[in-house]
N, C-alpha and C positions, 0 to 999 in steps of 0.2 A: 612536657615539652611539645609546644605544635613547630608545626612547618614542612616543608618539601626536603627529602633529603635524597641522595643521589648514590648509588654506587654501579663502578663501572667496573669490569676486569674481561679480559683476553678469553676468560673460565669460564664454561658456563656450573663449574662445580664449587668453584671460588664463592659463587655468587649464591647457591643453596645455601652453604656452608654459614654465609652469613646470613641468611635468612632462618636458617635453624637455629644460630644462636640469637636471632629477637625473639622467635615463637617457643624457646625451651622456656624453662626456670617454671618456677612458683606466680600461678596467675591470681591476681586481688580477686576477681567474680569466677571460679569454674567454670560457670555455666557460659559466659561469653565465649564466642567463638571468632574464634581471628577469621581475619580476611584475606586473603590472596587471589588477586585478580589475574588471568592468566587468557592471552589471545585466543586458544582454540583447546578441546579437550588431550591432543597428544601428548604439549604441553603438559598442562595439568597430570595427567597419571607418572610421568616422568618424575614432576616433582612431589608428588604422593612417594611415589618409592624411594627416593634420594631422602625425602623426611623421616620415612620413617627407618631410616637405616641411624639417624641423628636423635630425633628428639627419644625420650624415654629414659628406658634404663636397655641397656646394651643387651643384644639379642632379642628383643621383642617385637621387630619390625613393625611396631604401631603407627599410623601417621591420624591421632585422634584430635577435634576439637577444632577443625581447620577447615573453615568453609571457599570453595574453590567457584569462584564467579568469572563469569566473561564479561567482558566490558559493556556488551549488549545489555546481559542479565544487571549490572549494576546500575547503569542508567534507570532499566523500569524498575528497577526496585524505589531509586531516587527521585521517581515520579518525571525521567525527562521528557520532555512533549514532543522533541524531536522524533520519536516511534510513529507519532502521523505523518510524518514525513519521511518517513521509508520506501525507498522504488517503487513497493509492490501497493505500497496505497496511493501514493504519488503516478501513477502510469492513471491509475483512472483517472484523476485531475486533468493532466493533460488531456487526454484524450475525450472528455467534456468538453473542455475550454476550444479543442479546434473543433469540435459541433457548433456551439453555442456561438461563436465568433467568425462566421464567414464571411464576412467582411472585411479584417484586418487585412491588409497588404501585405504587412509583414511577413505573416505566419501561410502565402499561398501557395509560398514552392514545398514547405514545410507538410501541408497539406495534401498537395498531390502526390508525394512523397509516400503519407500515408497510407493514400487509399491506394496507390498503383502497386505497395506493398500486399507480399501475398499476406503476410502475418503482422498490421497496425498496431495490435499489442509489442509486439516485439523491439518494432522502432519504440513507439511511447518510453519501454521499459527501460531500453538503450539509454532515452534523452534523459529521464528520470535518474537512472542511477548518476548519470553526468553532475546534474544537476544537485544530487547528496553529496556528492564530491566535492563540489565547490561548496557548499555549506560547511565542510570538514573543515578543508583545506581551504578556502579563498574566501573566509566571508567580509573582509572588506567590499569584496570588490561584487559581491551579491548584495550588502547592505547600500552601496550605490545603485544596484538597478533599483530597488525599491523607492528609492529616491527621486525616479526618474531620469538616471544619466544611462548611457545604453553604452560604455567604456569598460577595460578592465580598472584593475586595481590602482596601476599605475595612471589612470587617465589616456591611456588608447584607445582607439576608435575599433571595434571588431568587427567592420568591414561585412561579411560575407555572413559570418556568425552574427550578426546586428538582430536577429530573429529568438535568440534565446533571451535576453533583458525584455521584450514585449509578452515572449510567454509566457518567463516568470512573473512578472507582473500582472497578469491575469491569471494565474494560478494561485496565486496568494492575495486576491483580491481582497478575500475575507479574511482571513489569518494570516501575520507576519511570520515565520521562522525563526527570522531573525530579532524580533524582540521577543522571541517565546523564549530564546536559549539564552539570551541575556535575561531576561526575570527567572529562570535557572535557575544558571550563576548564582543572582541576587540571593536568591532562595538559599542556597546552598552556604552562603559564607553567613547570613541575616539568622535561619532556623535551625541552628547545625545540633537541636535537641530534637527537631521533628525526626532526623536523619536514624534509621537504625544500624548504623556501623560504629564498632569497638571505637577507643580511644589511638588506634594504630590502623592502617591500611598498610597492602604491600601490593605494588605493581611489578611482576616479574615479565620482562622482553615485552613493553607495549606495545603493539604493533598494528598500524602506524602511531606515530606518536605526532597526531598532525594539533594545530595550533588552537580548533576547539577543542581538544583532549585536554590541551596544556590546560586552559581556561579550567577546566573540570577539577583540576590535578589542584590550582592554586585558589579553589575557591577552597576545597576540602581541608587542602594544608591551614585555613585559619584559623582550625580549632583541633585539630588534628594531627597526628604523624603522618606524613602520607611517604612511604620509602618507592623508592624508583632504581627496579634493578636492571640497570642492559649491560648485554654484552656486544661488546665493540672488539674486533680485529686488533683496531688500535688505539684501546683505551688508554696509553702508557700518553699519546701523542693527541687526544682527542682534545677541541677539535681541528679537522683533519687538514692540514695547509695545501696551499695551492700548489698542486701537482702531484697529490700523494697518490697510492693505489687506489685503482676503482673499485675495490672492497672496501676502500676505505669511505670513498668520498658519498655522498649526499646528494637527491634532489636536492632545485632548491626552494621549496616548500616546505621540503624535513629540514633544512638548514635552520631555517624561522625559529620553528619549535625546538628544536634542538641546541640552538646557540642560544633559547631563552634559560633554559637549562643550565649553562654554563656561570651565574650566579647561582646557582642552590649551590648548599653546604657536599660537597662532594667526597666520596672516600674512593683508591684505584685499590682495586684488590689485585695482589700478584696472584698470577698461577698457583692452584695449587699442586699440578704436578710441576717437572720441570720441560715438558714438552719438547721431550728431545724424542730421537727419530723419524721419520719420515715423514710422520702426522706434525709432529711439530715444525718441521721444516718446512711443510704446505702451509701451518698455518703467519710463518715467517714472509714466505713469499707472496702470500694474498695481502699481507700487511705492508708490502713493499721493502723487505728488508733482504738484504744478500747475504744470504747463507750458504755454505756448501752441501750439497745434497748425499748423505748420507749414504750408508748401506741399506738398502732395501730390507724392511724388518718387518713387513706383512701388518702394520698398522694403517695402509692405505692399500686397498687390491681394486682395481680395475677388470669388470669380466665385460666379456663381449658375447653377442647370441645373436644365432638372426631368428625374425621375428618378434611378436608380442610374449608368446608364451612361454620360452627360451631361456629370457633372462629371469623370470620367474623362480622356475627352476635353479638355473645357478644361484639366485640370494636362497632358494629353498636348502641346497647343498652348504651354500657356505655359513646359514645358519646352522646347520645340525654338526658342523666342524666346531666350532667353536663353541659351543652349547658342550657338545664333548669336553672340549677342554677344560669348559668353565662350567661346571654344572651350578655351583650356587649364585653365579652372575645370571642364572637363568631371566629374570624379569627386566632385568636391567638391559640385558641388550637387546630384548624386544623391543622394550621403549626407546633403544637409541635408534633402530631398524628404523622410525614411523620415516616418509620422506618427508613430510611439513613439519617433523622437531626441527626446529629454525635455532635453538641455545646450545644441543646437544649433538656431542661428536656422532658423526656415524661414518662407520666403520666400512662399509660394503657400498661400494657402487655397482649398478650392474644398466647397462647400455646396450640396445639393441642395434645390428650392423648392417653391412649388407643391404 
């Protein structure tokens, strides 16, 4: 079976849960190694441990045979071209292009800009990363500059900013972006035996999930499983109506992507605890629901410190509390400690005061 498939739940344990039982059972080739793409490494070790407490035979804490990619790392491996167009190689362009070009009008406030700057690289790298952003997230309205209209997406005039559609345009004089990552695509749905990935992919929490990802996600689905797991606040209600919580809601950029989403074949996973107590209450009220607030039951604690070093300390204390308690959850709540696990509850805040 190829195609995009979707699952959402409230859990970020719900959603292991089900990705252990795709990656268990009896595999047709051993040797092939599943895929699980995950935004950054905290991630990933998280879900290394949550695996292997799953797949196996019970007690072996093995998480074998499961290769763990960043979205980055999958791209170069799928030969994207977009990697020359990364900030850090994109800052030199620019910064040629206002050499080589002292004559454009456009680009002369731009220019002295630069040079009255103590650090020119710095601005470049600034404009640059800008600039990959809208490739992410806006390339309509970047395949209009290439075209020659100096508008956004929607056909606005950008006024003040009228200086970036000139730049880019002389920055990509020789090479398109934009038709590199459409022959891609092409690539990608056209050659999908050149590609070395299993007959299943798994995306856990993409992050962002902007609208050239989507492209990526639906070219792979044509011959392939491609699963998509997020966790949403309010997955029971997603997606999210007009006036819901601001946990709940969306740029609307991530709307785009998001509500293209909302045709793939979808499953909501319930909870799998029943997220009662305090934590569960907090996660009721970021969802916008009115709950009565409980007895305080030390599933959320709040410490306060002054200064940087402080609060250090107190998560240093309040870890070695509950490590007490819990000696064999030991690995487990380090991983939920990391402060970028973006899927995964954590336990301890600690805020400096004063």
């Amino acid at each position: 079976m190829t195609g995009m498939f979707l699952h959402r739940s409230s859990d970020a344990t719900a959603l292991v849960a089900e990705l252990a039982s795709r990656l268990g059972g009896t595999r047709p080739d051993p040797f092939v190694m599943e895929v699980v793409v995950t935004p950054h490494p905290h991630l990933r070790r998280w879900l290394v441990n949550e695996l292997a407490q799953r797949l196996g035979r019970p007690g072996e804490g093995i998480c074998a045979g499961v290769s763990f990619l960043t979205p980055g790392r999958l791209l170069h491996q799928l030969g994207d071209p977009g990697r020359f167009w990364q900030p850090r190689q994109l800052t030199w362009r620019l910064l040629q292009v206002l050499t080589e070009h002292p004559d454009v009008p456009e680009l002369q406030q731009l220019r002295r800009h630069v040079q009255a700057s103590r650090n020119g690289y710095r601005v470049a790298h600034r404009i640059a990363g800008l600039f990959h952003r809208y490739l992410q997230w806006r390339p309509a309205m970047v395949a209009g500059w290439e075209s020659g209209r100096n508008t956004d997406e929607n056909g606005r005039q950008l006024g003040f900013d009228a200086w970036q559609p000139v730049l880019w345009r002389l920055a990509t004089a020789d090479a398109s972006p934009i038709r590199a990552q459409a022959d891609f695509v092409a690539h990608l749905k056209d050659s999908p035996g050149s590609l070395a990935l299993p007959p299943s992919v798994s995306f856990m929490q993409p992050d962002p999930l902007s609208p050239w990802w989507f492209d990526v996600l639906d070219a792979l689905a044509a011959h392939r499983e491609v699963h998509v797991s997020l966790r949403q606040l309010g997955a029971a209600r997603w997606p999210a109506a007009e006036g819901a919580a601001a946990a709940v809601r969306l740029t609307r950029h991530e709307q785009g992507a998001h509500l293209a989403l909302a045709s793939v074949p979808t499953e909501v996973l319930p909870p799998a605890s029943g997220g009662a107590g305090t934590l569960g209450w907090l996660h009721c009220a970021l969802r916008g629901d009115r709950a009565q607030a409980p007895t305080p039951d030390g599933s959320v604690q709040v410490h306060g410190g002054h200064g940087i070093e402080r609060p250090v300390e107190i998560l240093r204390d309040a870890i070695t509390v509950l490590m007490a308690a819990d000696k064999a959850g030991l690995t487990d709540m380090m991983a939920n400690f990391s402060t970028r696990l973006r899927i995964a509850p954590t336990k301890v805040w600690t805020t400096p005061t004063g």
